[in-house]
C-alpha positions as CSV (number, residue, x, y, z in Angstrom):
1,X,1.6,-4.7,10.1
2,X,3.3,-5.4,13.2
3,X,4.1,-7.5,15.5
4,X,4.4,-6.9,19.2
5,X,5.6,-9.1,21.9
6,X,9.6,-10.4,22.0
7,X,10.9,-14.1,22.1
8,X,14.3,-15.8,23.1
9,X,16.5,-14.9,20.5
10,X,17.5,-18.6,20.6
11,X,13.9,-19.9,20.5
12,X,13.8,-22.6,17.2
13,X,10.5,-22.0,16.6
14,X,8.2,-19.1,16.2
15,X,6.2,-18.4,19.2
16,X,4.8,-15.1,21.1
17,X,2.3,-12.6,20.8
18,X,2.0,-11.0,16.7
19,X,-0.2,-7.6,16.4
20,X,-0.7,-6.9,13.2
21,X,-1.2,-3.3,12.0
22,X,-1.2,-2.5,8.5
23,X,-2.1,0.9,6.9
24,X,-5.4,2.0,5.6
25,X,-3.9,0.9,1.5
26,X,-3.4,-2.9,2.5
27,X,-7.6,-3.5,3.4
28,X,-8.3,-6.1,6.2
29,X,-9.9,-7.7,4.1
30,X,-6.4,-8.7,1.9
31,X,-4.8,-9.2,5.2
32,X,-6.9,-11.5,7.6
33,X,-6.5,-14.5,5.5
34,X,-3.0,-14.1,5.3
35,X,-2.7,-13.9,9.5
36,X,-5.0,-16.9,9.5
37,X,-3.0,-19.0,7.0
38,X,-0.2,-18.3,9.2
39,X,-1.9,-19.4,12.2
40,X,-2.6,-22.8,10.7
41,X,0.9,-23.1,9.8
42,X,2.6,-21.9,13.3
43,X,-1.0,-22.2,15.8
44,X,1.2,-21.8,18.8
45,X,1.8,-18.0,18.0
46,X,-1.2,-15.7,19.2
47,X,-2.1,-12.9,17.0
48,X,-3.9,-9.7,17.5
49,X,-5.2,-7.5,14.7
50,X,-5.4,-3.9,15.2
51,X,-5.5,-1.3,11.8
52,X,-4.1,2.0,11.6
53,X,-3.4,4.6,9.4
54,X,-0.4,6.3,11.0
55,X,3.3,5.3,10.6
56,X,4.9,3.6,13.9
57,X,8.5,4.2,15.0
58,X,9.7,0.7,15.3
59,X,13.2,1.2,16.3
60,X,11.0,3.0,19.3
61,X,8.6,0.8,19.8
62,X,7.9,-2.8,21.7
63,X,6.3,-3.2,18.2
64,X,8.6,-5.7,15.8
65,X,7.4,-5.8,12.3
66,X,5.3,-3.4,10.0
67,X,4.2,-3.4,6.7
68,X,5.1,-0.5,5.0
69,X,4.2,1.4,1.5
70,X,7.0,2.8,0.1
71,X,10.4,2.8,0.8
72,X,10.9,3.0,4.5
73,X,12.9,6.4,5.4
74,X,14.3,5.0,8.7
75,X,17.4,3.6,8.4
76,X,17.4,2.1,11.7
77,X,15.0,-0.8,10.2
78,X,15.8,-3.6,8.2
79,X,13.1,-3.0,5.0
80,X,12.1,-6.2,2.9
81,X,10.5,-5.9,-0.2
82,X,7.6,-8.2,-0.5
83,X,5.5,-7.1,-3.2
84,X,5.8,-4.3,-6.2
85,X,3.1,-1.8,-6.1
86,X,2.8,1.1,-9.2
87,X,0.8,3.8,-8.1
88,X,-1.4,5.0,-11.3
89,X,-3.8,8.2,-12.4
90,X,-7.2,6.7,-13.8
91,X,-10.3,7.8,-13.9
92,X,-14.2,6.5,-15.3
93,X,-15.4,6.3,-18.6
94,X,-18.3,8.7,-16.8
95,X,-16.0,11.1,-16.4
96,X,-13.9,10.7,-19.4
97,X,-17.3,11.4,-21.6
98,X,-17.6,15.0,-20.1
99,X,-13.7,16.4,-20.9
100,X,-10.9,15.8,-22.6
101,X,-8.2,13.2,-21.4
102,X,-4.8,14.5,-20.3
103,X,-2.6,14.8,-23.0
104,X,0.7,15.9,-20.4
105,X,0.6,16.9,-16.8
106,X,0.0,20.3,-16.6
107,X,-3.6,19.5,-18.3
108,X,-4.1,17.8,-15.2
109,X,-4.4,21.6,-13.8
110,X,-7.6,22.1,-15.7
111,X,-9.5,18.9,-14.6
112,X,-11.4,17.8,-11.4
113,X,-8.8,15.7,-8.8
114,X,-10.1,13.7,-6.0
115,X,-7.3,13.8,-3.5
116,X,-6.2,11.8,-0.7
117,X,-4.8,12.8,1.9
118,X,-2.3,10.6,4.0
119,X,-0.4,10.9,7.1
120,X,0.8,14.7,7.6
121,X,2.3,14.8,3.9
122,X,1.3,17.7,1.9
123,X,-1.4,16.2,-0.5
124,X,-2.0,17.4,-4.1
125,X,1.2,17.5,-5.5
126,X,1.3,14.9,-7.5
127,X,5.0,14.2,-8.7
128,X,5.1,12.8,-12.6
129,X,8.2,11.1,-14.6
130,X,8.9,10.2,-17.7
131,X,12.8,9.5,-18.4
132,X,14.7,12.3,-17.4
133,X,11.8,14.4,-17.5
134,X,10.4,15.3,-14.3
135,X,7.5,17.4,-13.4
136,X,5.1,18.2,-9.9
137,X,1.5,19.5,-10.3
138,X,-0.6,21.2,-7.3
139,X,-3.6,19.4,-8.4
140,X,-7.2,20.7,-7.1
141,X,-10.6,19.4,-6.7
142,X,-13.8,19.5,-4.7
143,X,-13.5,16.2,-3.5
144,X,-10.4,15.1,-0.9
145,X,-10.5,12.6,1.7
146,X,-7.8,10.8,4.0
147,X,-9.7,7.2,3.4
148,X,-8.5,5.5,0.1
149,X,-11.5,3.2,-0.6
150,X,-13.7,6.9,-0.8
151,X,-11.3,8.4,-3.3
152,X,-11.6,5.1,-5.0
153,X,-15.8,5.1,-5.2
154,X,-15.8,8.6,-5.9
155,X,-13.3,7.7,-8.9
156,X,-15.6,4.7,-9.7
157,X,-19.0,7.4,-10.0
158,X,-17.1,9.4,-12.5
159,X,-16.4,12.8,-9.4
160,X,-12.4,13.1,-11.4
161,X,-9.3,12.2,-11.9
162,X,-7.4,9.9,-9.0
163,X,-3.8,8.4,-8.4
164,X,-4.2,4.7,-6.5
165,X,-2.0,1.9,-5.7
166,X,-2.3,-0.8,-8.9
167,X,-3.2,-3.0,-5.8
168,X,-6.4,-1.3,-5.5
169,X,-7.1,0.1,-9.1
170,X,-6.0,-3.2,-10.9
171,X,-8.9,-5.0,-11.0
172,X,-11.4,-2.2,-12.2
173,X,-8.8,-1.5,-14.9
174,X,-8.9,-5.3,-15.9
175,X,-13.2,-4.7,-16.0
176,X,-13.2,-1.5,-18.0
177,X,-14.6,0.7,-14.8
178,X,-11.4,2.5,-14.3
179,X,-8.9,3.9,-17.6
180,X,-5.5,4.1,-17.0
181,X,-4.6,8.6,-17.5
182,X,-1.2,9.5,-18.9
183,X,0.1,6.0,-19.1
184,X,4.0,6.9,-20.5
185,X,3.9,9.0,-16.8
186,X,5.1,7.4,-13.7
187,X,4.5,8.3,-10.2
188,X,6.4,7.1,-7.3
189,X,5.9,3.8,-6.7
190,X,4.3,2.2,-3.3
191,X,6.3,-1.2,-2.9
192,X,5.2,-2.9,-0.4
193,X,8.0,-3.6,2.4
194,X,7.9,-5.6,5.7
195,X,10.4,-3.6,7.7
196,X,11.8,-4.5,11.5
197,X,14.3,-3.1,14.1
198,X,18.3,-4.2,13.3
199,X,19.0,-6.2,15.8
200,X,22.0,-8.7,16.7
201,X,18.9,-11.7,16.5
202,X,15.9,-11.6,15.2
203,X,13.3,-13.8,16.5
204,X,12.3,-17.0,15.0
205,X,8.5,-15.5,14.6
206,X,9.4,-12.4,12.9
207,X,11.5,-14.4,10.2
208,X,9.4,-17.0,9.4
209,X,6.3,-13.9,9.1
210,X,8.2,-12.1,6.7
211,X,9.2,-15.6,4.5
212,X,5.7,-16.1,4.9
213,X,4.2,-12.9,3.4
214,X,7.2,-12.9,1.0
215,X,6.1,-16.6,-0.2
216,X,2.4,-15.4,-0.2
217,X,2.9,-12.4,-2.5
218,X,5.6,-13.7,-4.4
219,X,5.5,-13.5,-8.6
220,X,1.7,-12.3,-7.9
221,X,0.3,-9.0,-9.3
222,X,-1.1,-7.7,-6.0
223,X,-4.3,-7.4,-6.8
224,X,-4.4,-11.1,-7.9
225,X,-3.1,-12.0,-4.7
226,X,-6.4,-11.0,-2.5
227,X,-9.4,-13.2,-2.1
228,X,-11.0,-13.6,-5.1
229,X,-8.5,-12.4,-7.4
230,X,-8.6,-13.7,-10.9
């Protein structure tokens, strides 16, 4: 997410233009309530909503806040951290009839993987720990895509094997549509961050954003905190 447009750096009260852009992970449809809460609360700011899947430079930008997953590696910005976000292998029932479950990750060699691709990272190598233990597998698979809510489906009709953000793979773990693979295993996680430029002032809209989404998310499992959530 970000916000574009500066005010005063005196100004008491948050005012100015916000565009919002957050990645493809954090939906629109987890986001627009937020925006419009915070309209209700502050309705002399303007906002404009635009989605994108490709990282901004900020300290480069007119832009003033993002939301970021991950820990931001530009150390130019100020990073917050406004939510914690496990990333997790699962996969159907469906497809957990047909083969054997992973027992370590090197079985994950001999199983179908529906990769996502994101940004101009190398995808399928997926990058497991457990203690001091560490271990990357080149995973393979005839399904890929660079949209996550397709991996997700194609994980949901039983296609393989797929890492997600618990923010989208929480809830069908919770139903039984999605099982949780190599569980002792982690991955990298994909906190959630709202970073911004370093700057002498910040601007009375950009801090009282990030309280805001920092309030909003706060103690929440993120899944539970979009509209709906148990």
């Amino acid at each position: 997410m970000n916000l574009i447009g500066r005010c005063p750096a005196a100004e008491p009260l948050p005012r100015g233009c916000c565009a919002s852009t957050p990645v493809s992970v954090l939906d629109d449809a987890t986001f627009t309530p937020i925006l419009s809460k915070f309209r209700q609360k502050h309705p002399e700011v303007e906002i404009q909503l635009e989605l994108t899947d490709k990282p901004l430079n900020l300290a480069d930008s007119a832009f003033d806040v993002g939301i970021r997953f991950g820990t931001p590696p530009d150390s130019r910005l100020i990073a917050r951290k406004i939510a914690s976000n496990r990333r997790l292998l699962c996969a159907s029932p469906l497809y957990l009839k047909t083969v054997e479950a992973p027992q370590a990750p090197r079985d994950l060699l001999k199983h179908r993987c529906i990769i996502l691709r994101e940004n101009d990272t190398a995808y399928g190598n997926w990058h497991l720990s457990k203690g001091s233990k560490q271990e990357t597998v080149k995973v393979h698979g005839a399904m890929s895509s660079n949209d996550g809510e397709a991996t997700l489906q194609w994980g949901l009709d039983g296609q393989g094997i797929l890492m997600r953000s618990e923010w989208d793979a929480g809830p069908y773990l919770d139903s039984g549509r999605l099982v949780q693979i190599l569980p002792e295993w982690h991955l990298p996680p994909g906190d959630i961050y709202a970073v911004y430029p370093e700057r002498m002032n910040i601007s009375a809209k950009v801090t009282s954003f990030v309280e805001f989404l920092d309030n909003h998310f706060k103690g929440l499992p993120p899944w539970r905190s979009k509209p709906g959530g148990a």
